[in-house]
C-alpha positions as CSV (number, residue, x, y, z in Angstrom):
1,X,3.6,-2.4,-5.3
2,X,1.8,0.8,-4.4
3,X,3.6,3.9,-4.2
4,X,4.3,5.0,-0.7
5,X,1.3,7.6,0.8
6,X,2.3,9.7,3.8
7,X,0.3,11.9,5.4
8,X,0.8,14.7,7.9
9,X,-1.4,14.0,11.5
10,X,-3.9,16.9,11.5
11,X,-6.5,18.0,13.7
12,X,-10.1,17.5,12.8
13,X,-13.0,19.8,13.5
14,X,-14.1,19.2,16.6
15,X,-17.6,20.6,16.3
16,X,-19.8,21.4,19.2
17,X,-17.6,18.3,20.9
18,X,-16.2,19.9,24.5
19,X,-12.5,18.5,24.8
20,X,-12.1,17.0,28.3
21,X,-9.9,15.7,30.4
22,X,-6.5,16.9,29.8
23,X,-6.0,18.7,33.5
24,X,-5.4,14.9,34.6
25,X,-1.9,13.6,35.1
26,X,0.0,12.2,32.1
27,X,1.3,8.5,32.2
28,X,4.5,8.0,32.6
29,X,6.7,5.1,31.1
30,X,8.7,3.2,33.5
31,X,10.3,-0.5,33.1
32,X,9.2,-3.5,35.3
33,X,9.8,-6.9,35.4
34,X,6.5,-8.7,34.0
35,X,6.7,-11.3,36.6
36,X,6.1,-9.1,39.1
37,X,3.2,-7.3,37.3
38,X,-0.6,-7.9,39.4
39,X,-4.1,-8.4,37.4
40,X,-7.6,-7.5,39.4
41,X,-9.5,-10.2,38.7
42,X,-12.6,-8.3,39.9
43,X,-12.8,-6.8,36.0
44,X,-9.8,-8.7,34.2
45,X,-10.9,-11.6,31.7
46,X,-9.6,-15.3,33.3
47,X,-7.3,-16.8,30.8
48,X,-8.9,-19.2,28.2
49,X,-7.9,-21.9,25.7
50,X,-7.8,-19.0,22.7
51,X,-5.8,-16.9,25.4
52,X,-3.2,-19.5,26.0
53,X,-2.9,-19.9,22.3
54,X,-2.6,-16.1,21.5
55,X,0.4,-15.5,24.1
56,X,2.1,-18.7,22.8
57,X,2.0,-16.7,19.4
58,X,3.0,-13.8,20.7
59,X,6.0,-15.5,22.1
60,X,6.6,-17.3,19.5
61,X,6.9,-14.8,17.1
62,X,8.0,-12.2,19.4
63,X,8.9,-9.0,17.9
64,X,9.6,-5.3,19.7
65,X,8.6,-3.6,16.7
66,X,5.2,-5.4,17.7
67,X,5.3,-4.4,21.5
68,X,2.7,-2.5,22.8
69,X,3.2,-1.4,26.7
70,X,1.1,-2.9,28.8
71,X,-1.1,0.0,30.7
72,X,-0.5,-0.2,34.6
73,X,-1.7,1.3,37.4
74,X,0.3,2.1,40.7
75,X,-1.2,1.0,43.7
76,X,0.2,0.4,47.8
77,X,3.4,-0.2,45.6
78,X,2.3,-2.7,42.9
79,X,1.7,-2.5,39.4
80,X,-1.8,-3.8,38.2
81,X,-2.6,-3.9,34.5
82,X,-5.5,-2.6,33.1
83,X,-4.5,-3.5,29.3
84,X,-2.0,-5.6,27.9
85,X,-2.3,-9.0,30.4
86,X,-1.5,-11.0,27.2
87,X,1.6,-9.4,26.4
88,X,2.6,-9.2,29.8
89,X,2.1,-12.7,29.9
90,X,4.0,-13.5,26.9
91,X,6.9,-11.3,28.4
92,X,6.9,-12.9,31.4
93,X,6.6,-16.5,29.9
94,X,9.8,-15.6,27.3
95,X,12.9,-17.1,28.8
96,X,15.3,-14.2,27.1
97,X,12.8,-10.7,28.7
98,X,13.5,-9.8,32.0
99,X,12.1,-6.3,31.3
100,X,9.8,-4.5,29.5
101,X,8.5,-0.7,29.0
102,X,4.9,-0.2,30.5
103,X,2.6,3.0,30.8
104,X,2.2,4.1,33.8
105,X,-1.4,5.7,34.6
106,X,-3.3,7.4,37.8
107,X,-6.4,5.4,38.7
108,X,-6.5,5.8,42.4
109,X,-10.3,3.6,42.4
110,X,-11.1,0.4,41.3
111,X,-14.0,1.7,39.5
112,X,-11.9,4.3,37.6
113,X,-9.3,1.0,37.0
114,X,-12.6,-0.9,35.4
115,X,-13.9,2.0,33.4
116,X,-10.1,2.7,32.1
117,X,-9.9,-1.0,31.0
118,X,-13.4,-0.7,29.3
119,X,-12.7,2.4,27.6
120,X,-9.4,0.3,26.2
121,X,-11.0,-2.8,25.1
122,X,-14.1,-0.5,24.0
123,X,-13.0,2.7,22.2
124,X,-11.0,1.4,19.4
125,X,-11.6,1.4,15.4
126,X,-11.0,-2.6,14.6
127,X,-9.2,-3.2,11.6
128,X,-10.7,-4.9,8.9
129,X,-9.0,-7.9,6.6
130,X,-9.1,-5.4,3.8
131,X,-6.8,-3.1,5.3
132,X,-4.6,-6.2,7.2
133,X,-4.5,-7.0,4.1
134,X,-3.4,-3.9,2.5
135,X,-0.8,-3.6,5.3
136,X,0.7,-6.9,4.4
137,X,1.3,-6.4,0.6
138,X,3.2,-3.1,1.6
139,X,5.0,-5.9,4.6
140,X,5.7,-8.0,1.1
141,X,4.0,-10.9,2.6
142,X,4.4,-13.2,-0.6
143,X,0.4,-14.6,-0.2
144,X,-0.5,-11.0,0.2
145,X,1.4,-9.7,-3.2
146,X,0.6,-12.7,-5.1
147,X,-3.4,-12.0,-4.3
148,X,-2.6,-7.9,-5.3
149,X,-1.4,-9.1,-8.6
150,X,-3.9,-11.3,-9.4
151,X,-6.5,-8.8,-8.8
152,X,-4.4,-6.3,-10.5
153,X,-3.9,-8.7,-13.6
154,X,-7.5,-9.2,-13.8
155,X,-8.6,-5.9,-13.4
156,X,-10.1,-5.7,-10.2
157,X,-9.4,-4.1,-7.1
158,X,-9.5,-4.7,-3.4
159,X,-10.8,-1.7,-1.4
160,X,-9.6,-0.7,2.0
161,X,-13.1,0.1,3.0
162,X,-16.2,-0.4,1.6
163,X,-17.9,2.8,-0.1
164,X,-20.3,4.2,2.4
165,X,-22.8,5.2,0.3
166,X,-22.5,1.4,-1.5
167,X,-21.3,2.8,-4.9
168,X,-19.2,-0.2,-5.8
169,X,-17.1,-0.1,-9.3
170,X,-17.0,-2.9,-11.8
171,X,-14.3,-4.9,-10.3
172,X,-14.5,-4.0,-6.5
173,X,-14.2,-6.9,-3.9
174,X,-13.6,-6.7,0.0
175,X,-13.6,-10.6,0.1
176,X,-10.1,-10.7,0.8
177,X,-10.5,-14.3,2.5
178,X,-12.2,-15.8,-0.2
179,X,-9.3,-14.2,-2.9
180,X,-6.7,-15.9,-0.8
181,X,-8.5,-19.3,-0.6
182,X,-9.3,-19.2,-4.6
183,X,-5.7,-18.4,-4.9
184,X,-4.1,-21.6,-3.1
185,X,-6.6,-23.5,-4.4
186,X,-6.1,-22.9,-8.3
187,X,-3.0,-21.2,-8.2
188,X,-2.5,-17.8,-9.9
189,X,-2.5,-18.5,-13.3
190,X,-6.4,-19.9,-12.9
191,X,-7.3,-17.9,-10.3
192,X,-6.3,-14.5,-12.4
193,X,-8.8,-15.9,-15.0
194,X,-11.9,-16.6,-13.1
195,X,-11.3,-13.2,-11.6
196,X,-10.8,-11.4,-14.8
197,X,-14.0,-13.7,-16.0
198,X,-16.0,-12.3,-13.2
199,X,-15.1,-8.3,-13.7
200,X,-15.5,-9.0,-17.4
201,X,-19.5,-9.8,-16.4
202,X,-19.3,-6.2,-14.8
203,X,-20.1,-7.1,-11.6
204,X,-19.7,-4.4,-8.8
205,X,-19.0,-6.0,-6.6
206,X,-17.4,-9.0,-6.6
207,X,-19.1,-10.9,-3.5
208,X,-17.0,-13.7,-1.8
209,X,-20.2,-16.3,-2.5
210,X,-19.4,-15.4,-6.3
211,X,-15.7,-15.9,-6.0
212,X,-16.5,-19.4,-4.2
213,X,-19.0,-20.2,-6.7
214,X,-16.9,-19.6,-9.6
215,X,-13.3,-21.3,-7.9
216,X,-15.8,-24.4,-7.4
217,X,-17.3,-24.4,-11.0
218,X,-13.4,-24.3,-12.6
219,X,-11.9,-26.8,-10.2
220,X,-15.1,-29.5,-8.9
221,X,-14.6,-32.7,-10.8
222,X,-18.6,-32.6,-11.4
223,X,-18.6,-29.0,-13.2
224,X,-14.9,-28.6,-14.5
225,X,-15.3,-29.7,-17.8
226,X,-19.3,-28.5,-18.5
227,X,-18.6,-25.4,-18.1
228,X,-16.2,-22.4,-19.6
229,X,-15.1,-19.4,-18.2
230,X,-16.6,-17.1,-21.2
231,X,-19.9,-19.1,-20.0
232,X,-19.3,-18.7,-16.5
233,X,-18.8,-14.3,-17.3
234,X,-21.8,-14.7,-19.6
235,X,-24.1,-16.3,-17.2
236,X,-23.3,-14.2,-14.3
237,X,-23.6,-11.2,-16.6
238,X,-27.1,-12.0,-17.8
239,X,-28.2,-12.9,-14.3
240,X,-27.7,-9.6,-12.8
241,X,-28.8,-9.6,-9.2
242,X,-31.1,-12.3,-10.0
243,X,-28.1,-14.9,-9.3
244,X,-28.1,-14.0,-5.8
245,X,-31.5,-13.9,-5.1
246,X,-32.0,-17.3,-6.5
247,X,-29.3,-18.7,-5.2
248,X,-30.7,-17.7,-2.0
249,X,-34.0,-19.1,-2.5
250,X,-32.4,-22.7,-3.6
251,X,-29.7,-22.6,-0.5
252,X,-32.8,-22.5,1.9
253,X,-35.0,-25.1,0.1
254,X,-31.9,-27.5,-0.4
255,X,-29.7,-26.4,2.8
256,X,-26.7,-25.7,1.1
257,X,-24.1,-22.9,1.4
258,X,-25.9,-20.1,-0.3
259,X,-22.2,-19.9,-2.6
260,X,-22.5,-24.0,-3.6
261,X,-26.5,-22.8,-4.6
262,X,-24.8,-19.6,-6.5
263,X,-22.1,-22.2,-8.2
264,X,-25.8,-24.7,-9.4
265,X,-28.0,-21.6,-10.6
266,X,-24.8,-20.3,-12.8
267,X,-24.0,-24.2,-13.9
268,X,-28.4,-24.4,-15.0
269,X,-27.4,-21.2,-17.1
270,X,-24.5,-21.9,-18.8
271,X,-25.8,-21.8,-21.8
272,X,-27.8,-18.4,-21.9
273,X,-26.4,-14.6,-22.1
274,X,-23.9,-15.4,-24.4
275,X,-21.9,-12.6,-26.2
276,X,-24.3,-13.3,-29.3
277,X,-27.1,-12.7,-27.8
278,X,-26.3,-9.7,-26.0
């Protein structure tokens, strides 16, 4: 487990940016019953099959410390929601809510009600799987801290973000997914290897079609026992970049998954690069 990090908010420099908008009136939180809340449908999304499913999740696994307040609008009376209709729905669907905090905002026009729920579903920084990730081995999430010490075992490491200028270290991955896959699949013991095989052939970084490739060549019945993992380090090691450029080029010519065509140009070179004749 990491140490914990804390850091003091701070303001940035705002440069030749003009601050605006801050002579407005402030929300203001209030309690309502979600049943009664109203949606415009003349900018609201209609509810689809993926919606349904997300609110029966959220109720499922409802959780306050999880609760975001729905942002509302006062008008003639009524509260309309401008962000938040899935959790209001899941409130309102929850047999054991009767009420729940929302944020109450001034958006006398419709258009300034549209524009405020663009400017929601718009202006946001996403997170990534690397940082979900992150997040969950500090929750403990056992899948989560199993993956952290594998990487950790086998000397790689799992960025938050990837570098912006693209200066990977020996080691680096953001294929979080594929970690987590090559870890059910071969358990931890195996997977630890391949990935210590893989950081061992100094790659930087570790893709997720070379994670793939390599979790297929240990564990397919047809590869299993051709190949070794010192081969499989040695291989990838004398390929260089090469691997995924060919790969590439026999993915299109055979349509295949471009990491089953990585997993055939490594098995053709199995027996090259070895540590003698480097």
């Amino acid at each position: 487990m990491s140490a914990l990090v804390v850091r003091r908010i701070r303001a940035i420099s705002l440069g030749d940016v003009a601050p605006g908008g801050a002579d407005m009136p402030e929300p203001r939180f209030e309690r309502a019953d979600p049943r009664e809340l109203l949606v415009d449908g003349a900018y609201q999304r209609e509810l689809s099959t993926r919606s349904v499913r997300l609110i029966l999740k959220i109720v499922a696994n409802w959780n306050w410390r999880n609760f975001k307040p729905p942002i509302v609008v006062e008008i003639d009376g009524g509260l309309h929601v401008i962000d938040g209709q899935h959790t209001a729905i899941a409130a309102a669907s929850h047999p054991a809510i009767k009420t729940i905090p929302v944020m109450i905002v001034v958006a006398e026009e419709q258009i300034e009600r549209a524009k405020a729920f663009m400017g929601h579903n718009r202006d946001r920084v996403n997170i990534t799987s690397t940082q979900l990730f992150h997040a969950a081995v500090a929750a403990a999430d056992p899948d989560a801290v199993t993956v952290a010490q594998i990487c950790e075992r086998a000397g790689a490491r799992v960025l938050k973000n990837a570098p912006p200028n693209g200066a990977y270290d020996v080691g680096d991955t953001v294929a979080v997914t594929s970690l987590n896959v090559m870890a059910n699949r071969l358990g931890a013991l195996k997977a630890r290897q391949v990935l210590q095989a893989l950081v061992e052939a100094k790659v930087a970084p570790i893709s997720a079609d070379l994670i793939k490739a390599a979790s297929e060549l240990v564990a397919a019945p047809e590869y299993a026992n051709e190949i070794t993992l010192e081969q499989i380090s040695n291989a990838v090691r004398m390929l260089g970049p090469r691997a995924e450029t060919e790969a590439r080029q026999l993915a299109a010519a055979k349509w295949m998954p471009r990491w089953r065509a990585l997993a055939v140009v490594i098995f053709r070179n199995k027996g090259r690069g070895s540590r003698k004749a480097a």
